[in-house]
KOLLOGU-502669 format. One record per residue (C-alpha): x, z, y; residue in one letter. Coordinates in steps of 0.02 Angstrom, whole numbers, plus 50000, padded with zeros to 5 digits. Layout:
<zaros>
+-------+-------+-------+---+
|     u |     w |     v | r |
+-------+-------+-------+---+
|     X |     Z |     Y | A |
...
+-------+-------+-------+---+
</zaros>
This chain:
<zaros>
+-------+-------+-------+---+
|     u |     w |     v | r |
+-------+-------+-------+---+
| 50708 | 50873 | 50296 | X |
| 50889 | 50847 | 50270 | X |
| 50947 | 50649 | 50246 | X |
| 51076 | 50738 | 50133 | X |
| 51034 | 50667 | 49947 | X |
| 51063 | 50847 | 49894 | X |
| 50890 | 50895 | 49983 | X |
| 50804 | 50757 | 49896 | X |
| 50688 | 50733 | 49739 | X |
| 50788 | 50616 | 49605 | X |
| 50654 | 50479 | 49519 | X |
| 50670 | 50495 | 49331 | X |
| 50752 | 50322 | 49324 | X |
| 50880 | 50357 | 49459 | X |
| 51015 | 50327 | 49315 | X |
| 50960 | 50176 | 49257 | X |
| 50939 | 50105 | 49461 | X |
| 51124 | 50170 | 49469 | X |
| 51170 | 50083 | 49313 | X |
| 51102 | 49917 | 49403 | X |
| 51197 | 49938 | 49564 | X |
| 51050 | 50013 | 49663 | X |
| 51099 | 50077 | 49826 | X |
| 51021 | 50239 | 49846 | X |
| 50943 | 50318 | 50025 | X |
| 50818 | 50433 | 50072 | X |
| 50623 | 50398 | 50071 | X |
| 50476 | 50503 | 50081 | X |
| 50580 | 50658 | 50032 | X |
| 50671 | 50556 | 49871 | X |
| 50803 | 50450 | 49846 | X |
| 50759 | 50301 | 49818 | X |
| 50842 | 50109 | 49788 | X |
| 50837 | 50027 | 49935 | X |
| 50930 | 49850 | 49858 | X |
| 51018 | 49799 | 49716 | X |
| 51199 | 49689 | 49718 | X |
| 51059 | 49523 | 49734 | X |
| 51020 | 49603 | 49902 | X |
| 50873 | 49618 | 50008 | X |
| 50820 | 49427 | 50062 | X |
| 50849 | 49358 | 49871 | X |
| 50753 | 49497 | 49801 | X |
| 50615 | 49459 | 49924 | X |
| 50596 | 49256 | 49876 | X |
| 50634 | 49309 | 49705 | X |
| 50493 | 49425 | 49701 | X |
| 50374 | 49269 | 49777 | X |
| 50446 | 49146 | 49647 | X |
| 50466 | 49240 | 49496 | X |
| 50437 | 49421 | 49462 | X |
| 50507 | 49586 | 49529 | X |
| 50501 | 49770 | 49460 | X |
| 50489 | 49929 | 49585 | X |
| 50505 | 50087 | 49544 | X |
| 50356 | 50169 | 49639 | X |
| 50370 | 50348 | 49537 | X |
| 50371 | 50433 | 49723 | X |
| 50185 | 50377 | 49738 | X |
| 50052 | 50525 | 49703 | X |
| 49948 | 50505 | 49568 | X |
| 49800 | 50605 | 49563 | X |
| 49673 | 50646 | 49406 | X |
| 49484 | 50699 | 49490 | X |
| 49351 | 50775 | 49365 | X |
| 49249 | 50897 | 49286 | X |
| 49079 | 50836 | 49343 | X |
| 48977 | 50698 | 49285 | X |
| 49037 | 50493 | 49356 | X |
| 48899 | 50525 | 49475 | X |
| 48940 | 50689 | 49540 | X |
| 49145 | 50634 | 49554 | X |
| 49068 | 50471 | 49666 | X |
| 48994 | 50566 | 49776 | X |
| 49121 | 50705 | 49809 | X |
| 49257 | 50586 | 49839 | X |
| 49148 | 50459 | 49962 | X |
| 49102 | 50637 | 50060 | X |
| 49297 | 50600 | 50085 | X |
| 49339 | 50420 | 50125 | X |
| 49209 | 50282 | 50179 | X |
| 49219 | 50173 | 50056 | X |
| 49091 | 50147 | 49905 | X |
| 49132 | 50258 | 49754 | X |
| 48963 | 50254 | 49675 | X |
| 48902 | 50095 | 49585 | X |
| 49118 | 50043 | 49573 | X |
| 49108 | 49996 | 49409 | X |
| 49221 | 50058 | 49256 | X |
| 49380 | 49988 | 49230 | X |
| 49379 | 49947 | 49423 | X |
| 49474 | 50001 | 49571 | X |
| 49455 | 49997 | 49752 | X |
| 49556 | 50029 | 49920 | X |
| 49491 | 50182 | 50020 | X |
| 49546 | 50296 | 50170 | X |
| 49559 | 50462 | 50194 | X |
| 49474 | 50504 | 50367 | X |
| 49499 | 50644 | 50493 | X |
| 49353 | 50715 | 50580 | X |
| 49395 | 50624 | 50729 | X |
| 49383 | 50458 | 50671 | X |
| 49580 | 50458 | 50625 | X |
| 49673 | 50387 | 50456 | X |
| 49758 | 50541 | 50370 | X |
| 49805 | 50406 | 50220 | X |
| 49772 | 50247 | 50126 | X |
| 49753 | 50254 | 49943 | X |
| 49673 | 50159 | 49782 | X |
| 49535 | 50244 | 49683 | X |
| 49491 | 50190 | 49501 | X |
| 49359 | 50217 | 49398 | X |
| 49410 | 50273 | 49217 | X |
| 49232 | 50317 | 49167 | X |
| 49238 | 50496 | 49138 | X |
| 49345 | 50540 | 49278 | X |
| 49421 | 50450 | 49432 | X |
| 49628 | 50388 | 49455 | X |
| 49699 | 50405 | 49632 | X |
| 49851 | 50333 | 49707 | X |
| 49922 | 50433 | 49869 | X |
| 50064 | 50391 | 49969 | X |
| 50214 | 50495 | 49949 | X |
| 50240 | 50567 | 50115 | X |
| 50072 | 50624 | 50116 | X |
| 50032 | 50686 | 49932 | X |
| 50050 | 50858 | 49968 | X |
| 49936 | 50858 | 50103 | X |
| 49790 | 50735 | 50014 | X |
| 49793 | 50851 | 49862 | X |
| 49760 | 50990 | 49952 | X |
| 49638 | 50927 | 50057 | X |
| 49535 | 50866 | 49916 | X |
| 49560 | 51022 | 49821 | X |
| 49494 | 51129 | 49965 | X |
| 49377 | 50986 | 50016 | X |
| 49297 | 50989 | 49840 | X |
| 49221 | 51157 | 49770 | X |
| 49180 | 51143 | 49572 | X |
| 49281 | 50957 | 49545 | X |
| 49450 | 50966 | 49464 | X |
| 49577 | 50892 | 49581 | X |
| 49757 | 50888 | 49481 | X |
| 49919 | 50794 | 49522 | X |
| 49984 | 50709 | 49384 | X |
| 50191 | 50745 | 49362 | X |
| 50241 | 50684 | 49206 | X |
| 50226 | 50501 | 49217 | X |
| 50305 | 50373 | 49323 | X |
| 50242 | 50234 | 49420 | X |
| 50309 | 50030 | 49410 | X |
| 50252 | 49884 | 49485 | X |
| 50271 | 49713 | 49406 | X |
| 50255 | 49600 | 49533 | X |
| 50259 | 49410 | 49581 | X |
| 50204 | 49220 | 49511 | X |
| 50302 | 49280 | 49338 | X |
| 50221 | 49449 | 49325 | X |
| 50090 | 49416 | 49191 | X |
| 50189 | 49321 | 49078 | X |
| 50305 | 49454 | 49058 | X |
| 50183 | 49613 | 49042 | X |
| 50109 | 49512 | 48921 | X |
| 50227 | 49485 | 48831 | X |
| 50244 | 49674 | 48775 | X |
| 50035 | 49677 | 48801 | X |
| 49949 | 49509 | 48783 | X |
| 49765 | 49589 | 48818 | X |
| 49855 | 49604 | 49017 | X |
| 49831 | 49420 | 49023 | X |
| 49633 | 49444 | 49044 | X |
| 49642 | 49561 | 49192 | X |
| 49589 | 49518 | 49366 | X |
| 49615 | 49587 | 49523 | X |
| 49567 | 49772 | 49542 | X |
| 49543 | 49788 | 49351 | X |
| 49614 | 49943 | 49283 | X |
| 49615 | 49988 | 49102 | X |
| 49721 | 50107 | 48982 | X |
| 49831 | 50004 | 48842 | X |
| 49968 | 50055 | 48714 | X |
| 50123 | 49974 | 48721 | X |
| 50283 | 50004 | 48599 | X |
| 50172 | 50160 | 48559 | X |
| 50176 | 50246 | 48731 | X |
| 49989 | 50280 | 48836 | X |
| 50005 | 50150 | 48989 | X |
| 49881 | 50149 | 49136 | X |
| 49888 | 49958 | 49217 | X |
| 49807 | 49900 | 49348 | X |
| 49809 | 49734 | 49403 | X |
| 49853 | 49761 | 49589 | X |
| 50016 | 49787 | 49689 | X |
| 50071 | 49813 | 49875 | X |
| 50177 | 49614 | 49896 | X |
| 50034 | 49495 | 49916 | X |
| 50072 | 49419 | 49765 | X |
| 49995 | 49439 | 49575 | X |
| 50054 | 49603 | 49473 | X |
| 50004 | 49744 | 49388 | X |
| 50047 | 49943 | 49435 | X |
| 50105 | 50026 | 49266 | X |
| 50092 | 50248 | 49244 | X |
| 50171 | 50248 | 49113 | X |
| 50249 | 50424 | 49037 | X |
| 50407 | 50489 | 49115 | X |
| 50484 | 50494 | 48929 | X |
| 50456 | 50327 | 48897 | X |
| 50473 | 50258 | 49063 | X |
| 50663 | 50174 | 49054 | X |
| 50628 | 50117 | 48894 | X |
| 50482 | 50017 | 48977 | X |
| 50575 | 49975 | 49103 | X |
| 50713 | 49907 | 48999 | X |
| 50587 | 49796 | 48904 | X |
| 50515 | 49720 | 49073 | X |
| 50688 | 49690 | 49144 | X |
| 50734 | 49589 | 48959 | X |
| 50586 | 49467 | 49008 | X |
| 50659 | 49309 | 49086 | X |
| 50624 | 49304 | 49282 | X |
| 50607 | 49488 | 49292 | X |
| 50718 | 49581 | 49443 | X |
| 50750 | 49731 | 49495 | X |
| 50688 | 49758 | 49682 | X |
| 50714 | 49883 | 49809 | X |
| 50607 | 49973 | 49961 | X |
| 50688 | 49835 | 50068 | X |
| 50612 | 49663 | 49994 | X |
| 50449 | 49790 | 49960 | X |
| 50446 | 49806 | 50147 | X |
| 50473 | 49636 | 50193 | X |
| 50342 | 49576 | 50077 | X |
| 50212 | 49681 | 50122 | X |
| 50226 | 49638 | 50295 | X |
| 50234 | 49465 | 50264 | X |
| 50052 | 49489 | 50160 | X |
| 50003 | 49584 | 50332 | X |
| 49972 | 49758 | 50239 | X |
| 49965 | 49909 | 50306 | X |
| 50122 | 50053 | 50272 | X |
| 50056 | 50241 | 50315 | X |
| 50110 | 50319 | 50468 | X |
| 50190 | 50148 | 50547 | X |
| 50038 | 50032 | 50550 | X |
| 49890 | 50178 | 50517 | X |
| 49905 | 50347 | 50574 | X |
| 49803 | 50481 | 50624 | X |
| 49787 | 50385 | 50784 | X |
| 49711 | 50244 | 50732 | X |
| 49540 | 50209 | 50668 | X |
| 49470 | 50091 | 50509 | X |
| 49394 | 49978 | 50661 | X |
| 49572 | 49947 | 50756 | X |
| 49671 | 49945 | 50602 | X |
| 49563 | 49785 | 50549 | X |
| 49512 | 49875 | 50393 | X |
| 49332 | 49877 | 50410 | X |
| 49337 | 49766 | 50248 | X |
| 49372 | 49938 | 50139 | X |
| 49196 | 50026 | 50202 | X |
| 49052 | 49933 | 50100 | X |
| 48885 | 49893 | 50167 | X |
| 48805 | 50058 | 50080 | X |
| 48913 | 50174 | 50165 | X |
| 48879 | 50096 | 50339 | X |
| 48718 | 50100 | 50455 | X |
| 48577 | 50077 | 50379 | X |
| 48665 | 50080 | 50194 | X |
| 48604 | 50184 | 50063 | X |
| 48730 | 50299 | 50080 | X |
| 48763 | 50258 | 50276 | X |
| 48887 | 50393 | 50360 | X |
| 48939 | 50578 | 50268 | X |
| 49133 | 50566 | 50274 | X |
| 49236 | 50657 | 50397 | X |
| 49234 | 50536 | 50579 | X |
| 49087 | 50434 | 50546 | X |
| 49022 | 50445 | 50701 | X |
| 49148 | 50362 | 50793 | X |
| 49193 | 50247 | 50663 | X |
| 49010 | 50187 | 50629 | X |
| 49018 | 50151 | 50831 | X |
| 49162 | 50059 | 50816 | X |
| 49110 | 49937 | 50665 | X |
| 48936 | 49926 | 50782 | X |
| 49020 | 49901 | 50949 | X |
| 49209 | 49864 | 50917 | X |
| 49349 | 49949 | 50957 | X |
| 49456 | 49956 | 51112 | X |
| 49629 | 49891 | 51014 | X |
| 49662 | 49797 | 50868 | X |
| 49803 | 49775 | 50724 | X |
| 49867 | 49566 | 50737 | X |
| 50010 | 49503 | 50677 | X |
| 50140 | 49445 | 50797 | X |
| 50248 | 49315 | 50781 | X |
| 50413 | 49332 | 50902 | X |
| 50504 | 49175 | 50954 | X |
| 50695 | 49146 | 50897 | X |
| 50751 | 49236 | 50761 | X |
| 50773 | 49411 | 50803 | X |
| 50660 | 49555 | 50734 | X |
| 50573 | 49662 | 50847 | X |
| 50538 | 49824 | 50769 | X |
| 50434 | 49957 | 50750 | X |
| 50424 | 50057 | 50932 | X |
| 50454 | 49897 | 51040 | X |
| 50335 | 49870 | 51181 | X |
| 50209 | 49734 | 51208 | X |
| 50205 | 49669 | 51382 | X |
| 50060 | 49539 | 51459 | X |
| 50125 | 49522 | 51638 | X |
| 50191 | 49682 | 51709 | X |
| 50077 | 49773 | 51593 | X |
| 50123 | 49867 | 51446 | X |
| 49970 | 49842 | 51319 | X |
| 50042 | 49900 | 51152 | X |
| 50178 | 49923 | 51035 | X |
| 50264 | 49840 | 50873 | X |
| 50227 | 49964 | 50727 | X |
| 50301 | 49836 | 50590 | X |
| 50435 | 49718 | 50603 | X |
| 50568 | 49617 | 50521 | X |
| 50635 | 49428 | 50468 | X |
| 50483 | 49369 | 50350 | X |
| 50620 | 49293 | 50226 | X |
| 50484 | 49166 | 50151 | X |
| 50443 | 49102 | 50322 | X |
| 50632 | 49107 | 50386 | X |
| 50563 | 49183 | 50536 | X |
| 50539 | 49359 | 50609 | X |
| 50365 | 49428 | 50604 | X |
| 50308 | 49580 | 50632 | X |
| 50117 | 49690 | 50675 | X |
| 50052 | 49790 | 50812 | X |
| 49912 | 49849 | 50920 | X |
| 49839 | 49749 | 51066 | X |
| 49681 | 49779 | 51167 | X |
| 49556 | 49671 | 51102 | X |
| 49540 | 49526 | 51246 | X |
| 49744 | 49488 | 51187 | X |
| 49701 | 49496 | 50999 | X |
| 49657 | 49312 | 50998 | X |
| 49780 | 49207 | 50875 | X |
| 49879 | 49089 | 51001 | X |
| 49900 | 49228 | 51138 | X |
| 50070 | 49220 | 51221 | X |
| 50133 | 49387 | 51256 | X |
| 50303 | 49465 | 51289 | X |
| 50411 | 49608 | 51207 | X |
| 50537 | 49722 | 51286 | X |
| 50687 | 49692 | 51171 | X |
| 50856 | 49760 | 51224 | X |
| 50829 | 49757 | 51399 | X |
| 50752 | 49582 | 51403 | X |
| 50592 | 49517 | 51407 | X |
| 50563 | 49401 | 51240 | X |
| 50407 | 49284 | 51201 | X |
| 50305 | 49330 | 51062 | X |
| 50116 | 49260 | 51005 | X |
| 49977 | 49331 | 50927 | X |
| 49964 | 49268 | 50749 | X |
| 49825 | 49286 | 50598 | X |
| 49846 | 49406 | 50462 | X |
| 49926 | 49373 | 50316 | X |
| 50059 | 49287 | 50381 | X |
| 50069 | 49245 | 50194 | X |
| 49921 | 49183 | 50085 | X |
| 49882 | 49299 | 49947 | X |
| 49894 | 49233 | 49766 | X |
| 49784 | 49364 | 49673 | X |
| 49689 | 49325 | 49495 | X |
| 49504 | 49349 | 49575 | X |
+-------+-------+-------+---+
</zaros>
């Protein structure tokens, strides 16, 4: 695809980003605020002190029905491996999409809205997922929703300010979902978000999206933030971004996601195996994998990103695929993959970074401690 922003998809609030400054660059195949005038390191500790709003409209959002709850369960868990039946309404969960190899075509959240399910895609891959579960799913509606767009409220200041416009918001926990009215517009919230911190993701419709928007921004604390902080802040909260940190090269076992497959869909679970790759991904929760995702913390204060080579010795044993100066910790930090005997927190290793060799250690995941509502 062209970088040109004539070859890209505008967001439906690409006026109102330009109206507050935002710089604009390509993403996923749309253009897409990257920072506003605050910049990328304020937005960040902004973001962890107060609250920040992303626009996230280049996310898929995906409707899946016509069968019964039951029926819907089961056709999407003969997809990911992750626990779709028995989720309860109103709840959501984090699943993968698996290849038949074992492999991670995408990450994405899966909600339960009683008579039908809510699925959130990443952009790059939307096209692909959709049609995958289309042709992966005989007799189940499988339909992209295009006229709404997608916000994220997130940080410490989040739920004062979404409740402000809708007080019931304040009762949410963590992976609740639920459908509310606000200023007379249809609003999908979940109480979720992709920083580590508390929030909410808002679908809200595409006609009534700035004036939403608007309404958020008016709350004290709020901010507008770009793909820049969203980066850093992820990273910092040790998640995974599609086709850096998972890939269809990497399994659930060495990504360190083995956390999203529930006990029924595993060995001996009710439901044990019947999405693509569970062979070799049942082996690997069993046995363990070969590699593993750790965070890595580089000495000094320069980044090492995505591509740079882990050394132990003369030996090359894995790569950075995430990387960048962690503005809460005033520190680089970045993840990668290691074989599993230099996956221990507290390993010294080394990194090839321009030319030289540079010290870096194996650190736990998050680098930051989550502050969900459980």
């Amino acid at each position: 695809m062209s970088e040109t922003t004539d070859a890209l998809l505008p967001l439906p609030l690409k006026a109102l980003h330009e109206e507050l400054g935002g710089k604009m660059v390509p993403f996923a195949g749309y253009e897409m605020p990257v920072q506003y005038p605050m910049g990328v390191m304020k937005e960040h500790l902004h973001t962890r002190a107060a609250a920040g709003l992303f626009d996230v409209s280049h996310m898929g959002q995906v409707l899946i029905s016509g069968a019964d709850p039951d029926t819907l369960a089961l056709a999407l868990e003969s997809l990911i491996p992750a626990a779709v039946l028995g989720l309860a309404p109103g709840r959501q969960r984090y699943g993968l999409l698996t290849a038949p190899d074992g492999g991670i075509l995408d990450d994405l959240m899966f909600a339960n809205r009683g008579d039908h399910l809510f699925v959130v895609v990443n952009a790059a891959c939307k096209a692909a997922d959709i049609a995958h579960m289309q042709d992966s799913l005989p007799g189940i509606r499988v339909e992209e929703v295009t006229d709404r767009c997608l916000l994220a409220l997130q940080g410490p200041g989040a739920e004062a300010a979404l409740a402000a416009l809708a007080p019931q918001v304040a009762g949410m926990r963590f992976m609740d979902v639920a459908v509310i009215a606000i200023d007379g517009a249809e609003v999908w919230v979940s109480r979720s978000g992709y920083t580590g911190e508390d929030g909410y993701e808002i679908s809200v419709e595409a006609d009534r999206a700035e004036a939403l928007a608007r309404a958020l921004l008016a709350q004290e604390g709020v901010s507008p933030i770009g793909l820049g902080a969203r980066d850093s802040l992820r990273l910092e909260a040790g998640l995974c971004l599609y086709s850096h940190d998972i890939t269809t090269d990497t399994t659930p076992s060495e990504a360190a996601l083995n956390w999203s497959i529930q006990k029924a869909r595993r060995t001996g679970g009710a439901r044990a195996g019947g999405f693509p790759g569970a062979e070799r991904i049942l082996e690997e929760i069993a046995s363990g994998p070969a590699r593993l995702r750790v965070g890595l913390r580089p000495e000094g204060r320069a980044p090492m990103r995505e591509g740079v080579q882990i050394f132990e010795g003369d030996a090359q044993i894995g790569q950075v695929t995430s990387g960048a100066f962690g503005p809460s910790l005033q520190a680089p930090v970045a993840m990668g993959y290691v074989p599993v005997a230099q996956a221990t927190p507290g390993t010294l290793l080394e990194a090839e970074l321009r030319g030289k060799r540079a010290p870096l250690r194996v650190d736990s995941l998050p680098f930051i401690p989550a502050n969900f509502k459980r």
